[in-house]
Structures are given as C-alpha cells and as structure tokens.
TITORDREN-737200 format. One record per atom (N, C-alpha, C): x, y, z; residue in three letters. Coordinates in steps of 0.02 Angstrom, whole numbers, plus 50000, padded with zeros to 5 digits. Each point is the difference from the previous one (the first is absolute). Layout:
% TITORDREN-737200
XYZALA...
***
This chain:
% TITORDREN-737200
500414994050000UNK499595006050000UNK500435006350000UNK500675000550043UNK500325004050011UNK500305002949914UNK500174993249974UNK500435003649928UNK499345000849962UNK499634998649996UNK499315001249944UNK499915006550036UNK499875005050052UNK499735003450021UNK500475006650016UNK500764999149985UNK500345004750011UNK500085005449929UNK500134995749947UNK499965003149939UNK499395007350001UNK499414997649997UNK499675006750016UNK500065003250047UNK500314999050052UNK499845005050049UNK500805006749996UNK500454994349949UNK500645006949981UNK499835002949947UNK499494997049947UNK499705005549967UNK499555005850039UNK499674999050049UNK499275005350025UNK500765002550041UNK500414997950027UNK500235005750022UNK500245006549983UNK500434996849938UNK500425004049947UNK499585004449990UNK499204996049965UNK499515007149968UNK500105004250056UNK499794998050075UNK499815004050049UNK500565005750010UNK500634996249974UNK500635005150007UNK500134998650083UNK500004993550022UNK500094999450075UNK500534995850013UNK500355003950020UNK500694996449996UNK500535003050046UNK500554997250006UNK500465002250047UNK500325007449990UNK500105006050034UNK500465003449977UNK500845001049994UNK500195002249968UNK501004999349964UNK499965006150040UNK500524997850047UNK500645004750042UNK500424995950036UNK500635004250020UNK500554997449997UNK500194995150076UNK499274997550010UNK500194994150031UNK499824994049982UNK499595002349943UNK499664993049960UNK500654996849936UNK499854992650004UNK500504998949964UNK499814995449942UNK499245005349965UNK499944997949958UNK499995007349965UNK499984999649895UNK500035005749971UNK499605001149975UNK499424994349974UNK499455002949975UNK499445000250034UNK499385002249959UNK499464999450057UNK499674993149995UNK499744995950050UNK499724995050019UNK499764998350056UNK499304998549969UNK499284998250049UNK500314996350058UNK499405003050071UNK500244997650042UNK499364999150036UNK499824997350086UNK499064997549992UNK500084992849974UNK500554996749999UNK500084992149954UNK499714994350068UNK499845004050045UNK499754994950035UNK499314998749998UNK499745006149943UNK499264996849980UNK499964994249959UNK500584997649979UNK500214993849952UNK500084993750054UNK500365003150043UNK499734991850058UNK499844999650057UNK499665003050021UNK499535003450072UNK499074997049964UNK499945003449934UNK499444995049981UNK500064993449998UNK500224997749947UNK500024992449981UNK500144996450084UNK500395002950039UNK500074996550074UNK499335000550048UNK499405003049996UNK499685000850028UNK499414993049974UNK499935001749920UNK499644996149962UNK500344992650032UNK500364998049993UNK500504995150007UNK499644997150073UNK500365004650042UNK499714998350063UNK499135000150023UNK499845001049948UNK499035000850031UNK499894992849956UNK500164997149939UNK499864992649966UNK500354995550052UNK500644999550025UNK500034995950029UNK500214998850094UNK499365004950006UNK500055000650083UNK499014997050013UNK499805000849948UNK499374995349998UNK499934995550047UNK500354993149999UNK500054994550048UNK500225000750086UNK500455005749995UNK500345004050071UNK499895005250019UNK499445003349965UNK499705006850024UNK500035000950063UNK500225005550027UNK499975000350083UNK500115008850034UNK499715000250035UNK500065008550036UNK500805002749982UNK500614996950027UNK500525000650001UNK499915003549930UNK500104995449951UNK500264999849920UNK499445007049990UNK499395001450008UNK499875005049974UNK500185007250048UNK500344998150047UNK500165006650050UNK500685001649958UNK500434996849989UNK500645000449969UNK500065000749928UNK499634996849963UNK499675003349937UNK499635009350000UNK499664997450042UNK499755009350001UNK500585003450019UNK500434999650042UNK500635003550031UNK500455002049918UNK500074996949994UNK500414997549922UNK499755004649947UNK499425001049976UNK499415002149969UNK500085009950018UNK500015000250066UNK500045008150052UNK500685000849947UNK500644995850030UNK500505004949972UNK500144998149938UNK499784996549970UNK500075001149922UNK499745005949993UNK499385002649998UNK499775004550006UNK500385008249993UNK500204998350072UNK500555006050036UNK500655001349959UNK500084994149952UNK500715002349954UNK499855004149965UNK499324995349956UNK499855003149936UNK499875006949998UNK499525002950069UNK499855005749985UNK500735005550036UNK500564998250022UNK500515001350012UNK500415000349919UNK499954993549966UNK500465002949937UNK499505003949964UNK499415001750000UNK499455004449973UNK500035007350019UNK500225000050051UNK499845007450038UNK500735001450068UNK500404996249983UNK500535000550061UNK499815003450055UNK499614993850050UNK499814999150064UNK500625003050044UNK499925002550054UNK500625002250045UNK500234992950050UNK500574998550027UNK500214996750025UNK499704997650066UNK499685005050013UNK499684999450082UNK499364995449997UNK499705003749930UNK499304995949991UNK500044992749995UNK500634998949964UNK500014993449965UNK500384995150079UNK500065001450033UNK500384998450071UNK499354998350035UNK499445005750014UNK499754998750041UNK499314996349984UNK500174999049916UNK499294994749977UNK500424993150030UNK500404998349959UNK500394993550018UNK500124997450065UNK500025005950072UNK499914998850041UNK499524997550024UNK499465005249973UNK499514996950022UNK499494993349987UNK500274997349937UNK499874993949967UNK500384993650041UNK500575003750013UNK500464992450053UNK499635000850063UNK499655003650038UNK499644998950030UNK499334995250026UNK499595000649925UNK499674997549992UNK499934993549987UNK500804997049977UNK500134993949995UNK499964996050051UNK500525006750044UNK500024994750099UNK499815000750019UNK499035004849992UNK499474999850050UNK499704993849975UNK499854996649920UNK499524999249992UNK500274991249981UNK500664999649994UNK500174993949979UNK500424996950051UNK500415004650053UNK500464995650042UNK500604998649966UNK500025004349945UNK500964999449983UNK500225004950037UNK500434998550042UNK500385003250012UNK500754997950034UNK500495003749996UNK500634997750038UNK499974999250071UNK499864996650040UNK499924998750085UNK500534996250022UNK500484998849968UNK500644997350051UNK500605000849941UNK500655002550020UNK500604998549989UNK500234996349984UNK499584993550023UNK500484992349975UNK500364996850024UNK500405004750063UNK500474997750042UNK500495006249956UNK500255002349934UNK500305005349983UNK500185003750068UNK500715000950012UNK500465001350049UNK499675001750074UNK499534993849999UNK499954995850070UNK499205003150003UNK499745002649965UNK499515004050013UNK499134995449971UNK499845000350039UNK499344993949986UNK499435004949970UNK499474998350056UNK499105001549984UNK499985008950006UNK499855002149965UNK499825007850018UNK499415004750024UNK499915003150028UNK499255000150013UNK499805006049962UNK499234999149977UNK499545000949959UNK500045005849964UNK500185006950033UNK500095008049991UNK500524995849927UNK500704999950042UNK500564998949970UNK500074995049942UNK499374994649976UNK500024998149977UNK499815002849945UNK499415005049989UNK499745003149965UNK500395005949960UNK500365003550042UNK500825004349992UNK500214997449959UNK500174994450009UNK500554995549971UNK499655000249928UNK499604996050000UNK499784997049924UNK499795006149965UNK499785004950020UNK499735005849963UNK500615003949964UNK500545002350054UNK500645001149954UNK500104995449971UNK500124993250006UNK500374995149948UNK499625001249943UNK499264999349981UNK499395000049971UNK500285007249928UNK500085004850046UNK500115005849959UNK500785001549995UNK500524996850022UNK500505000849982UNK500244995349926UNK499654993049996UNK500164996949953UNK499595000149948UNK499165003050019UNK499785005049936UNK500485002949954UNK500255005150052UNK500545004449962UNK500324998449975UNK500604997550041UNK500334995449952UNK500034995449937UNK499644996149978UNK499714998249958UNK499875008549943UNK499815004050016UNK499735005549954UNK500945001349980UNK500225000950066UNK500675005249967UNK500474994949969UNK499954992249988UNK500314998849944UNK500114998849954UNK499275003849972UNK499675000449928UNK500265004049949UNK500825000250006UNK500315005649956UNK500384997049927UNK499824995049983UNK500454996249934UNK499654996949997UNK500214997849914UNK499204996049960UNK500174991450045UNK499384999250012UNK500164991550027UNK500194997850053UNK500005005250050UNK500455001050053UNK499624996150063UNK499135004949999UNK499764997250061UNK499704994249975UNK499614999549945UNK499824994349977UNK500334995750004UNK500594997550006UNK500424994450011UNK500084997850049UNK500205007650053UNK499944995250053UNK499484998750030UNK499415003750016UNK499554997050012UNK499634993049971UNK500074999649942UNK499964992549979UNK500164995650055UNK500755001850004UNK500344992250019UNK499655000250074UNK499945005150045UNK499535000250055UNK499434996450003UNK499595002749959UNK499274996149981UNK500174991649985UNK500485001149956UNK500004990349984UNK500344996850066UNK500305001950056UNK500164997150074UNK499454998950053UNK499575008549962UNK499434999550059UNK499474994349984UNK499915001349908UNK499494992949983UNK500124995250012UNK500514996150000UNK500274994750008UNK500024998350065UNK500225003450041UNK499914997350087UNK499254999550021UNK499595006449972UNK499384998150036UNK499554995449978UNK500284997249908UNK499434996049990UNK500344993350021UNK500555000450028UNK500354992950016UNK499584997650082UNK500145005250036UNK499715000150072UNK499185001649991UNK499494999149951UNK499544999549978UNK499695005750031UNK500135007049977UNK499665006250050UNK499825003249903UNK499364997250003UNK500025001949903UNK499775007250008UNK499635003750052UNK499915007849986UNK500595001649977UNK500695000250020UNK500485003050013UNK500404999549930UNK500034992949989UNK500194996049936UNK499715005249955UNK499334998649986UNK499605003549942UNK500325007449970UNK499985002550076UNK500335008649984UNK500545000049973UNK500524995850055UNK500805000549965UNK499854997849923UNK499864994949959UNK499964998849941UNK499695002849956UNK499275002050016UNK499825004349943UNK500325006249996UNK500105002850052UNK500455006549999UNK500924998149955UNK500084994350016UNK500784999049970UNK499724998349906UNK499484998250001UNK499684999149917UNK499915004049958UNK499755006950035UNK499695007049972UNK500655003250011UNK500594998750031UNK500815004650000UNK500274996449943UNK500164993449995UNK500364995949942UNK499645001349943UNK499325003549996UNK499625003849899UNK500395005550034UNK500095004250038UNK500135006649992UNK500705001049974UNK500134994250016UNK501054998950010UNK500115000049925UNK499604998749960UNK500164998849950UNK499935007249936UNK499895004950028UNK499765006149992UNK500505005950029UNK500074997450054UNK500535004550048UNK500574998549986UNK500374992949979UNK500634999550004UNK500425005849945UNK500734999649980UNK500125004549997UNK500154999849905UNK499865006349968UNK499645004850002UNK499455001150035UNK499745002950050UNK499264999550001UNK499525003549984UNK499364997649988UNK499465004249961UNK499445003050039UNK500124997750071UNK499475002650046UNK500624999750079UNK499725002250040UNK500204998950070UNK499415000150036UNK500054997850052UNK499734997450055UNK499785003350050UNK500135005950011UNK499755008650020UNK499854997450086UNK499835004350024UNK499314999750084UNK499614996249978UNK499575000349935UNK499744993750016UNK499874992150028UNK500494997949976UNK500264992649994UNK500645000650070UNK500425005149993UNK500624997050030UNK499815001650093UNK499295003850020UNK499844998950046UNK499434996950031UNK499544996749960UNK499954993650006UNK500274995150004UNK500454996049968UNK500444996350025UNK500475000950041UNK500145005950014UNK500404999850073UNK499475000350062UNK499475002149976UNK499494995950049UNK499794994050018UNK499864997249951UNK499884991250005UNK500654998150007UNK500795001349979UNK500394995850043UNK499875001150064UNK500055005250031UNK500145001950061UNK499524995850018UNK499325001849993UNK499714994650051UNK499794990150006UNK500325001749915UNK500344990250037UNK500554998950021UNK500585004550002UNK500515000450046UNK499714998550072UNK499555005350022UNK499524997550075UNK499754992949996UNK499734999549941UNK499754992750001UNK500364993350014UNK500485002049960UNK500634994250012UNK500035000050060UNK500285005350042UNK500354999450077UNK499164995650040UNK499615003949978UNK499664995450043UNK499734992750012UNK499885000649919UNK499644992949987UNK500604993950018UNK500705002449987UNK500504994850036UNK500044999850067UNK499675002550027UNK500185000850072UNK499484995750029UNK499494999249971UNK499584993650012UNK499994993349959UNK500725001349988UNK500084991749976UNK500554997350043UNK499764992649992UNK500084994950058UNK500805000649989UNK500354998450065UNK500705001449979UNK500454995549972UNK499664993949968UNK500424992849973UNK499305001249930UNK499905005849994UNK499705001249923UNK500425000649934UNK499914995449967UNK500865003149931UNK500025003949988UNK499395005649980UNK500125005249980UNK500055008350049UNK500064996850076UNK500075004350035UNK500825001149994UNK499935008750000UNK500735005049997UNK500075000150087UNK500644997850013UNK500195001750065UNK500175007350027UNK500465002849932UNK500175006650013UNK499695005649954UNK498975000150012UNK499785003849961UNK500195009149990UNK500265002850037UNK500115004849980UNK500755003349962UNK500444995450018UNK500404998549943UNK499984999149930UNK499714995250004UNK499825000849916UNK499385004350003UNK499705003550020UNK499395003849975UNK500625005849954UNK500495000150071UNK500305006849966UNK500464997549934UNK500084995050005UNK500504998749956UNK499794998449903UNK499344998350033UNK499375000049925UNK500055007649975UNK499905006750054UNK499795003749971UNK500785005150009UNK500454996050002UNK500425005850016UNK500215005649972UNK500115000149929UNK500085005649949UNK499405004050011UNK499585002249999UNK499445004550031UNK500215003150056UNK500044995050047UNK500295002450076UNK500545003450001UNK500734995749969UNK500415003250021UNK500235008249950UNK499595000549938UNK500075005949944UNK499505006550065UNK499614996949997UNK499645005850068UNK500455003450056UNK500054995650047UNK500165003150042UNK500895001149975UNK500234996549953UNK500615005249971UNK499885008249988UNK499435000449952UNK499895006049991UNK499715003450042UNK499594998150032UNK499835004550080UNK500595005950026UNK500564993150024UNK500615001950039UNK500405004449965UNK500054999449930UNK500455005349964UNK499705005649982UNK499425000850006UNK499605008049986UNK499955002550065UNK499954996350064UNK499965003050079UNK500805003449994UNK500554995449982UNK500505002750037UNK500305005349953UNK499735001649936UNK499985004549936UNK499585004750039UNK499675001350022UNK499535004350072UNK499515002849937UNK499524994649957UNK499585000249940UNK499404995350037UNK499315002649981UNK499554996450021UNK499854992149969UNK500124993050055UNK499944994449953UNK499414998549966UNK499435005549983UNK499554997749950UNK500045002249930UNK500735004850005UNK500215003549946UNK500274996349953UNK499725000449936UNK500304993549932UNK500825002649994UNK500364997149997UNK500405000049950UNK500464994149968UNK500825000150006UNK500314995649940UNK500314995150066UNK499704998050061UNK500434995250019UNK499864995050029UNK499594998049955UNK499704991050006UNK500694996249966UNK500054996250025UNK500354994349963UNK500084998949930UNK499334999049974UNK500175000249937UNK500125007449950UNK499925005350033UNK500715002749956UNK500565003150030UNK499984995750051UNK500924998950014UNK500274995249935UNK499604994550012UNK500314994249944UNK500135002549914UNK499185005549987UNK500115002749914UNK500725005750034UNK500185003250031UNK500705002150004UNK500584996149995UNK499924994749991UNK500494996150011UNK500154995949920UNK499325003749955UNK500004999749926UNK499864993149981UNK499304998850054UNK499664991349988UNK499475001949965UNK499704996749941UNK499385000149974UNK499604996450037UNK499105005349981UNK499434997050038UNK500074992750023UNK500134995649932UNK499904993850015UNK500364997250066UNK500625001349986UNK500554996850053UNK500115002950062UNK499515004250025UNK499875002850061UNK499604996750018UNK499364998749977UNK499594993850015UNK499994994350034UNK500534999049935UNK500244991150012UNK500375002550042UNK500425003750031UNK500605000650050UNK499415000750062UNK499585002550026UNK499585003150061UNK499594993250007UNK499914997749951UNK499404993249993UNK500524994950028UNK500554998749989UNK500554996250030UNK500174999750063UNK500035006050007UNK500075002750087UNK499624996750045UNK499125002649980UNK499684995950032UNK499754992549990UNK500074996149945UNK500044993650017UNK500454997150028UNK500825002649992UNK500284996450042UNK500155001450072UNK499745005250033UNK500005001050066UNK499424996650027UNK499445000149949UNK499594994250040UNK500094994049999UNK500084997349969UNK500004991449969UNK500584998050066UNK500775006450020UNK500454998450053UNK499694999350064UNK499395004950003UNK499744999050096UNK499584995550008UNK499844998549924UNK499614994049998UNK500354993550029UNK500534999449960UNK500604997050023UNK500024998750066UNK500195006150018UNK500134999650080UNK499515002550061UNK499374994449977UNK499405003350029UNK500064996050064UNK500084995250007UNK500124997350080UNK500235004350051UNK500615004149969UNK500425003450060UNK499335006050037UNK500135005150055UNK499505004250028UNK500035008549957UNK499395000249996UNK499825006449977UNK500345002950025UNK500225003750075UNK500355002449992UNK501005001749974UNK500164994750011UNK500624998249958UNK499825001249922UNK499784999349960UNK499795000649941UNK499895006849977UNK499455002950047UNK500035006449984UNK500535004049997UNK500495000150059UNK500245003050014UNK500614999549947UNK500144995249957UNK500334998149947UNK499685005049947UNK499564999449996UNK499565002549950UNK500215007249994UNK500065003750075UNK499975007150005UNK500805003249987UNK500554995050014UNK500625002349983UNK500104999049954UNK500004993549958UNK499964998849924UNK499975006249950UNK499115001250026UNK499965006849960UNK500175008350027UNK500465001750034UNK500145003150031UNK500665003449947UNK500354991650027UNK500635000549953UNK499985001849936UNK499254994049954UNK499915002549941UNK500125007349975UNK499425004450054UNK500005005949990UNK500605004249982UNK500434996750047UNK500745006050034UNK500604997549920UNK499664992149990UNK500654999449960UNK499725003349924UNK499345000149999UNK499775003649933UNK500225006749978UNK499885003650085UNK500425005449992UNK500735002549989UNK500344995450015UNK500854999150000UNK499945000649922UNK499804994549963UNK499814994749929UNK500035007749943UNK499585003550012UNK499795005249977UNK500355002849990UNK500305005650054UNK500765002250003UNK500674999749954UNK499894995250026UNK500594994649970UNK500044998549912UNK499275000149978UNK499954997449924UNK499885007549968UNK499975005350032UNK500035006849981UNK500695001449996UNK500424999650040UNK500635001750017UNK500674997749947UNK499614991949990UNK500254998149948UNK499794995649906UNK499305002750007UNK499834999949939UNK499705008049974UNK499505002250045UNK499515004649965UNK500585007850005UNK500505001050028UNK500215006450005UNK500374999649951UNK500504993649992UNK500715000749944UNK499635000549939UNK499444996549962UNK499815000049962UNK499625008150007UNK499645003750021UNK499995007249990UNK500525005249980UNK500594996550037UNK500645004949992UNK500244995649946UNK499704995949961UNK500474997549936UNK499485004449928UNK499494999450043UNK499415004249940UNK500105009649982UNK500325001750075UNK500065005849994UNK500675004449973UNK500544994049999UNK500564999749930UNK499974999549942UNK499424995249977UNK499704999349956UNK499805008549986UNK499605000450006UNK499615006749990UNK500585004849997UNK500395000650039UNK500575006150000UNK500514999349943UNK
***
C-alpha cells in the first residue's frame, strides 16, 4: 500500500508546492516534498484496522488514537510550523494518556545500579520525559535521505519479532505494519530522494517506538525467568537497540549547552554531518550509522546474561570515548587532509 500510495502523494505535494525549505543547514539543493509521512502513517493505520479484527482491544485503539493525535501534530507543524512548546506539550500530554489509561509505564529500574521499584509520581516523570525525549529524538535524526527510515526499520523488525515470538500480537501488529509502510517509503526516500519524511511521519514513529520501548521493559518483566525469550539485562539492550538516536541527542544537547546556544536550536552537529564532513556520501553514512547500531546490539545481546548495570555502564563510556575520539578524528583529518589540500588549491590559483 505504502509504494502504490506514495507516488501520488509526491505529486499533490509538489502541486501543493509543500516541501522542505533550502538553507544552509539543509543538505539538500533542490526543492523536495516533504509531509512523506502521509505515504506511511496511512497505509499503517489501514494495515492495522484489517488486521487487528481478530485482537481488537481498548489498548490497540488507545495507542492507535495516540498515534493518529501526533501524526496529526506533524502534519499540521510541516503545514504551518507549529512552535516547539506546542508540539512538547501535545506529546506530553498523549504519553500521559497512555499511563493513565493502559499501564505502560516505567515502574522499576531493573536493579540498573542497584535501584529497583519506583514509586508512582516518579514513575510517571520518568516515562513522560523518556516518552518525549525519544519522540524527539527520532525527529532530530531525520537529516539525510534514508537515514531515519533505516534505522527505525531495523527497530521495528526486533520489536516485531520479539513480541510476536512472546505472543503479545497488539504489539507485534504495530511494530510490523509500521516497519511495512517505512520499507514502501524507503524506497522513495533512499538516496536521491524524492520525498522526506517531514513532522509528519518522523514523529510518529518516534512515538510508537518510544512506547514499545515501554512495552518491551514491561511485558519482559512479566516473563517467567527460565522463559527463552526473556532479556535478563532489559535496559541494556533497550539502549543499545536505540542507541544512535540516544546517543546523536544528547551529543547535541551537550554541545549547544556548553556553546551557551539553546538545545532546541537546529543546527550542523548531529553526527551525520560530522560524517558528510568527513566527505562520506548519503549512502555510506547510512550503512556506516545502520552498522553502529546493529552491531552494538546483536554485542549486549551477546552479553545479555551479565547485569544491567555493568553493561550499561559499558555502554556509557564506550560512547563517551566515541564522542571524544570523533572529536580528536576530526581535527586530525583537517590538519592533515582538508587544510594542505586548500593551501595546495590556493597556489594553484596564485
């Protein structure tokens, strides 16, 4: 449905003339439609209303409607550029509604550095920032053709796969039809691309991950503990599934705070164009970020026996270092590629 249904909708945009605007943080040159999540935000809904028939249930349509709100909230955001506050305090208020009305929510640590059951206020704290931090996230790393679509894929195909294995098919249903209606879009978005994925789409799906991210932690937490498919160290790999999101965020958080720049302020220092500085095409930034995170998960997967907190805490220097040595990396490939070659161009010229 997704590839039958995207074709027109980058024509009605184009007519509409609705599309991204060119300035010098965008790193594309021409103009192209954007709103591409009316290309798989529909077909995922359709998707999910044929085959939730047999499993219809309060849940699935509370989280469907949730889904439905901020699709919504993009579109008329890439329509009318919504202010930041609004779009914060809908989404807030939608993760709310999840943990009044469904019982997802984060209520224990896990044992994560010794720290167990939490009580109720704090639980709600908790999941509501997580809720709207990985919204976001998900939105801000929508900057290269193919980028979020990819990885969110591979997300969706971990989340489908565990829940329809541990037979929780609401959960299943979403992760897959949602990974069905991204793989037509993927095929549209990759690079050249002919549409992007705008507020529409890229915060919706950082909605529905986020809240089967909740789902995961919980629904494992009531499995029996000699279950095969119970994760010992679920919040380990939660982070480690979604880590490129996570760790491109709060990278850029920290470098616009200590730049003394507000962190909701766009600019050039996501990851991926650190990497196009480093003179990588769309594609192979992709495949390089898409790498990252399969193989940091598939490793804690690996080493899922050991304790969340040991793991994490691996997790948090790992990418720490990443950060520090990216920055060295940089430096360093300026110092001795991108400057000599300026001062060989500017002999040239003289």
């Amino acid at each position: 449905m997704s590839i039958l249904f995207l074709p027109s909708v980058i024509s009605f945009l184009i007519y509409k003339k609705i599309g991204d605007r060119l300035d010098s943080r965008r790193m594309h040159t021409v103009f192209t439609p954007t709103a591409g999540g009316l290309g798989v935000l529909i077909p995922f809904f359709i998707t999910v209303f044929l085959f939730s028939i047999p499993i219809f249930s309060f849940e699935l349509l509370l989280l469907c409607s949730c889904i439905i709100l901020v699709f919504f909230t993009g579109l008329i955001d890439d329509l009318y550029n919504l202010s930041a506050k609004i779009k914060l305090f809908i989404i807030g208020f939608l993760a709310i509604l999840v943990m009044a009305f469904t019982g997802l929510k984060i209520d224990s640590f896990y044992g994560l550095f010794g720290i167990g059951a939490l009580s109720n206020i704090s639980s709600y704290i908790l999941t509501l920032l997580v809720i709207v931090f990985l919204t976001n996230a998900f939105n801000l790393i929508d900057g290269i053709d193919g980028l979020l679509s990819t990885i969110s894929s591979f997300i969706l195909m971990v989340f489908g796969a565990w829940f329809f294995l541990i037979g929780e098919q609401t959960y299943a249903l979403i992760a897959l039809a949602l990974l069905g209606a991204i793989a037509g879009f993927l095929m549209f978005n990759w690079f050249p691309a002919r549409i992007f994925m705008g507020d529409t789409g890229s915060l919706s799906i950082g909605f529905t991950i986020a809240v089967l991210s909740i789902a995961f932690l919980k629904t494992n937490q009531g499995l029996a503990i000699d279950h095969f498919y119970k994760i010992s160290s679920p919040v380990a790999l939660i982070i480690s599934l979604l880590v490129f999101p996570i760790f491109d965020t709060f990278r850029v958080f920290i470098l616009r705070i200590i730049n003394k720049s507000s962190p909701f302020l766009a600019d050039k220092r996501h990851i991926h164009h650190y990497l196009f500085s480093l003179k990588l095409g769309p594609r192979k930034v992709v495949a390089l970020l898409l790498s990252f995170d399969v193989i940091l998960f598939f490793t804690i997967l690996f080493f899922n026996r050991f304790s969340d907190t040991l793991l994490v805490t691996s997790l948090i220097v790992f990418l720490l270092i990443s950060s520090f040595g990216m920055h060295l990396f940089k430096v360093s490939y300026f110092n001795m590629i991108a400057i000599p070659a300026i001062q060989e161009l500017e002999l040239e010229v003289n």
